[in-house]
C-alpha positions as CSV (number, residue, x, y, z in Angstrom):
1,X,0.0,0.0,0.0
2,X,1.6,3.5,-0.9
3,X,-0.1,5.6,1.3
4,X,0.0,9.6,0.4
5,X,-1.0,12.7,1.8
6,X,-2.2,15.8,-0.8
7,X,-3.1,19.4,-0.2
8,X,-5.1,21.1,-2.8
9,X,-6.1,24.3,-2.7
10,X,-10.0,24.6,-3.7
11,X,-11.9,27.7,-4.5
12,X,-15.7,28.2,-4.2
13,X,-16.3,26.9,-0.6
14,X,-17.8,29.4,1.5
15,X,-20.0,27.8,4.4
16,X,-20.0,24.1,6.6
17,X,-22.5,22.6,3.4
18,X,-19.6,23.2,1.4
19,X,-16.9,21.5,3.9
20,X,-19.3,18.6,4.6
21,X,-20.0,18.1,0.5
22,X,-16.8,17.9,-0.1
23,X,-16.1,15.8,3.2
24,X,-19.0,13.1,1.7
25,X,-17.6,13.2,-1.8
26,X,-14.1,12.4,-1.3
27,X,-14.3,10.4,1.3
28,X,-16.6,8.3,-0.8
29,X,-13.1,7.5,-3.4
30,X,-12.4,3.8,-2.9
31,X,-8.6,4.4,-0.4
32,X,-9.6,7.8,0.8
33,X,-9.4,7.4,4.6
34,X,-9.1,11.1,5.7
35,X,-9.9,14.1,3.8
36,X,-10.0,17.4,6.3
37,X,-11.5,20.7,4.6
38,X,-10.0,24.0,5.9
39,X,-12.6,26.6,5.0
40,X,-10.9,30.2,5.8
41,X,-7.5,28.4,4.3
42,X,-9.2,27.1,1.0
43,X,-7.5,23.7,1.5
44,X,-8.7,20.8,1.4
45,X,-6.0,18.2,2.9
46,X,-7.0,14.0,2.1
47,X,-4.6,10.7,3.2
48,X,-5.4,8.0,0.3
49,X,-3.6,5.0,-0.7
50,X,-2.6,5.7,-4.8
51,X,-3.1,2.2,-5.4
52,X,-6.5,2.9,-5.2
53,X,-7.0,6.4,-6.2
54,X,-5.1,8.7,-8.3
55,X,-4.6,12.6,-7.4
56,X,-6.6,13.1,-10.6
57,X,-9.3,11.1,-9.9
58,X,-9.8,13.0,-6.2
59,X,-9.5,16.5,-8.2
60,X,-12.1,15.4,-10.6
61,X,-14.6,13.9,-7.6
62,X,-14.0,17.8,-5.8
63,X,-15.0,19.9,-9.1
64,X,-17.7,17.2,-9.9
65,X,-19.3,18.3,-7.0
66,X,-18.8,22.0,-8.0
67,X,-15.6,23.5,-6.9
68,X,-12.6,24.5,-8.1
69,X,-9.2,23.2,-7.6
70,X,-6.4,25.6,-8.5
C-alpha cells in the first residue's frame, strides 16, 4: 500500500455545506481514509492510498461536486 497525503487548494467553498459536501464526496473514493476541509485556508487536505486512487481522480470527484481546484 503506498499511502500519500495531498493538499489542494480549492476555491468556491464558503460555508460548513460546502466542507461537509466535499467531506462526503471524497471520502466516498475507494482508499480515501481522511480528507479534512480548511474553510478560511481554501485547503482541502485528504490521506489516500494511490493504489487505489489517483490525485486526478480526487481533483475530478471535488470539481464534480462544483468547486474549483487551482
Amino acid at each position: 500500500m503506498a499511502q500519500q497525503t495531498e493538499t489542494l487548494n480549492v476555491e468556491g467553498m464558503s460555508c460548513m455545506h460546502c466542507v461537509n459536501a466535499v467531506k462526503k464526496s471524497v471520502g466516498s473514493l475507494p482508499g480515501v481514509s481522511r480528507v479534512e476541509v480548511d474553510l478560511m485556508g481554501k485547503k482541502v487536505a485528504v490521506d489516500f492510498e494511490s493504489d487505489q486512487v489517483t490525485l486526478d481522480e480526487i481533483r475530478t470527484q471535488i470539481e464534480d461536486t462544483g468547486y474549483e481546484v487551482v
